[in-house]
N, C-alpha and C positions, 0 to 999 in steps of 0.2 A: 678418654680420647683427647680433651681439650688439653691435661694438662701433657699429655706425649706432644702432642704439634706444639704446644705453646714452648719448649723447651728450647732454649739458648745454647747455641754453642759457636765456636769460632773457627774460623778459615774462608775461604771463598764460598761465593751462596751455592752451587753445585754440593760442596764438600758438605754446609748445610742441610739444605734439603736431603741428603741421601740418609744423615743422621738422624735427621726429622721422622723422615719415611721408616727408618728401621726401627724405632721408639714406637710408632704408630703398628707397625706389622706386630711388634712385641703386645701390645695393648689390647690389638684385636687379639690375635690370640688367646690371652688369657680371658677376653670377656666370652669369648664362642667357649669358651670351655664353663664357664662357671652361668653362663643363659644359654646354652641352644646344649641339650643332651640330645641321643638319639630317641627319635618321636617313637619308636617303634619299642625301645625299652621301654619308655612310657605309657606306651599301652597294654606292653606283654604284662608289666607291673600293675597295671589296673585288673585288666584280666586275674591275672592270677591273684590277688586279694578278693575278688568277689567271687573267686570256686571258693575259696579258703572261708570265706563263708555260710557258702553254702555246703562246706562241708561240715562246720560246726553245728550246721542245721540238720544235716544228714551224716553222721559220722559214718557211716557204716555201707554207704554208696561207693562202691569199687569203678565206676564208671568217673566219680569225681576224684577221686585217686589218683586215674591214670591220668584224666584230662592239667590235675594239677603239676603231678611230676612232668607230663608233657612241656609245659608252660615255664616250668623253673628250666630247663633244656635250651630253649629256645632265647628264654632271657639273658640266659649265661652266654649265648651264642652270638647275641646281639651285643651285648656289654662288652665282650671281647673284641669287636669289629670296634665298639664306637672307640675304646683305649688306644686302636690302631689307627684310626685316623686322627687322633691328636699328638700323634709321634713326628 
């Protein structure tokens, strides 16, 4: 962030700061995307490692089957929302 505002350029200070400001928009941008994922894939992705789990524990539970394929549904449903808002 410091080095986008701290950046130099030339013309009247309006013409400046608008440069500043789109340097700064650019910056946040790419930090929101590489620190703030969607919270909610984050958790679907928790969740669903610890069926995956306990399906290793229980292979042969048809109940943790469905609840896992359910979970992968959901997370693909979510990851595809969060791509869409960083368009």
């Amino acid at each position: 962030m410091n080095k986008a505002w701290s950046s130099q350029s030339q013309g009247y200070p309006l013409f400046r700061l608008v440069n500043k400001l789109k340097s700064l928009k650019m910056a946040l941008k790419s930090w929101r995307k590489s620190d703030f994922s969607s919270p909610a894939a984050k958790i679907n992705g928790i969740r669903e490692e610890h069926v995956r789990n306990q399906l290793a524990a229980q292979p042969l539970d048809p109940t943790l089957h469905q609840e896992e394929l359910t979970l992968r549904k959901e997370l693909v449903f979510w990851l595809a929302n969060e791509e869409d808002q960083f368009k």
